[in-house]
C-alpha positions in Angstrom: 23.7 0.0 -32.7 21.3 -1.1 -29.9 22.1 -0.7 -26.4 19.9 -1.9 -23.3 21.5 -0.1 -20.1 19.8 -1.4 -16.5 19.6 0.6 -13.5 18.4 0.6 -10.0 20.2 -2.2 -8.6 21.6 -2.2 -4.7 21.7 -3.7 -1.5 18.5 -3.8 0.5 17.3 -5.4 3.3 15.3 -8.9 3.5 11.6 -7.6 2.6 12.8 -4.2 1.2 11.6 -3.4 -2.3 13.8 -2.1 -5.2 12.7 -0.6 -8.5 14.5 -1.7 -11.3 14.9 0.1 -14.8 16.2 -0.4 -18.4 16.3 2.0 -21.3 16.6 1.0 -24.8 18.5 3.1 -27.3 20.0 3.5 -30.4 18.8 2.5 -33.9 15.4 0.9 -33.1 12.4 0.6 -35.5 10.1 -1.1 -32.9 10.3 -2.9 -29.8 8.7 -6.4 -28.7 8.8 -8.8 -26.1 11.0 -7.2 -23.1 12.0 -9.1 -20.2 13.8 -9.7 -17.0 16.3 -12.5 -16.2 18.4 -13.2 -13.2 21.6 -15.2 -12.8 22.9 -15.6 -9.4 26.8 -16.8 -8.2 27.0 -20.7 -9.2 23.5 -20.9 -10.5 22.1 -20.6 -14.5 20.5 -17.6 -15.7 16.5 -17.6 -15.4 14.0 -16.2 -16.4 12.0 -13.8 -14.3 9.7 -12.2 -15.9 8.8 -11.0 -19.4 6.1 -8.1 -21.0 4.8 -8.5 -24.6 4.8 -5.2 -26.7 0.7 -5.7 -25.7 1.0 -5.3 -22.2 0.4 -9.2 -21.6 2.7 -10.3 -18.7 4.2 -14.1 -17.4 6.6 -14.5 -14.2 8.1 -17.1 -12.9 6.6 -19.0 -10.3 8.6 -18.1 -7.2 8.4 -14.5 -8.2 4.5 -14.1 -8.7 2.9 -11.9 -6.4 6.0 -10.1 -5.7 7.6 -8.7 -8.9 5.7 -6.3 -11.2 7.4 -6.2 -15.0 5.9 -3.1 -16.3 6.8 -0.9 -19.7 7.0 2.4 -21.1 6.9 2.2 -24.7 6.9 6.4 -25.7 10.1 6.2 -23.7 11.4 2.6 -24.7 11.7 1.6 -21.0 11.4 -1.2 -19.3 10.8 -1.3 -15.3 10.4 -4.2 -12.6 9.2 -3.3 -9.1 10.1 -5.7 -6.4 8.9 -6.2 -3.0 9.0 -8.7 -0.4 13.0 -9.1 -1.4 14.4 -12.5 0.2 18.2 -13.3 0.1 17.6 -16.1 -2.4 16.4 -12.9 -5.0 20.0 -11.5 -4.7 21.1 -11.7 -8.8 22.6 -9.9 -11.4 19.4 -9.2 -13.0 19.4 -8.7 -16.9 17.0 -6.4 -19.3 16.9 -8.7 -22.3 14.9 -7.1 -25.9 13.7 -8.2 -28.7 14.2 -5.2 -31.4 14.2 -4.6 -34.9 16.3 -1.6 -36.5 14.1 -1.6 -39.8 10.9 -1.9 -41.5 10.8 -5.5 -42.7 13.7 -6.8 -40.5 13.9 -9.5 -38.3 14.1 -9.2 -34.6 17.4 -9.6 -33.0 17.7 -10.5 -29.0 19.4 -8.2 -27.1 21.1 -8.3 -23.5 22.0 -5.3 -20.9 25.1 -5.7 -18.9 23.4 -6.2 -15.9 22.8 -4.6 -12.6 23.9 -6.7 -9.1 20.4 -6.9 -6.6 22.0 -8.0 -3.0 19.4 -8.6 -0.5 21.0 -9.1 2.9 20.8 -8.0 6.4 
């Protein structure tokens, strides 16, 4: 069984900066594309910002410049560094992966439960 488990979430202050994190465990052969999503009260879930298992890196437009997806893969983590919070950021924000848990397998998607970002004053 795979689990994704995000951290790092909390209230901060318009133009604070959190650091967010999500491990990866369980039965995993390998690990691909990793990514961030957000899904704030009354809105859809959306992307934020996704890492390939190569490094390579795409955000979302309104969070370009100011979000930072990064990745350990030794330690099957996944980070996000933002900065220059605004209220509209405040989200649950979601570690989503795309894993396989054997040689020859196909990837499955999987989802964290989530961790609440608040940005307020």
């Amino acid at each position: 069984q795979v689990q994704l488990v995000e951290s790092g979430g909390g209230v901060v202050q318009p133009g604070g900066s959190l650091r967010l994190s999500c491990v990866a465990s369980g039965n995993i052969f390998g690990i691909y594309d990793m990514g961030w999503h957000r899904q704030a009260p009354g809105k859809q879930r959306e992307l934020v910002a996704v890492i390939t298992s190569g490094g390579s890196t795409n955000y979302a437009e309104s969070m370009e410049g100011r979000f930072t997806i990064s990745r350990d893969i030794a330690e099957n983590t996944l980070y996000m560094q933002m900065s220059s919070l605004k209220a509209k950021d405040t989200a649950v924000y979601y570690c989503n992966a795309h894993i396989s848990v054997a040689a020859g397998t196909a990837n499955n998607d999987y989802w964290g439960e989530g961790t609440q970002v608040t940005v307020s004053s």
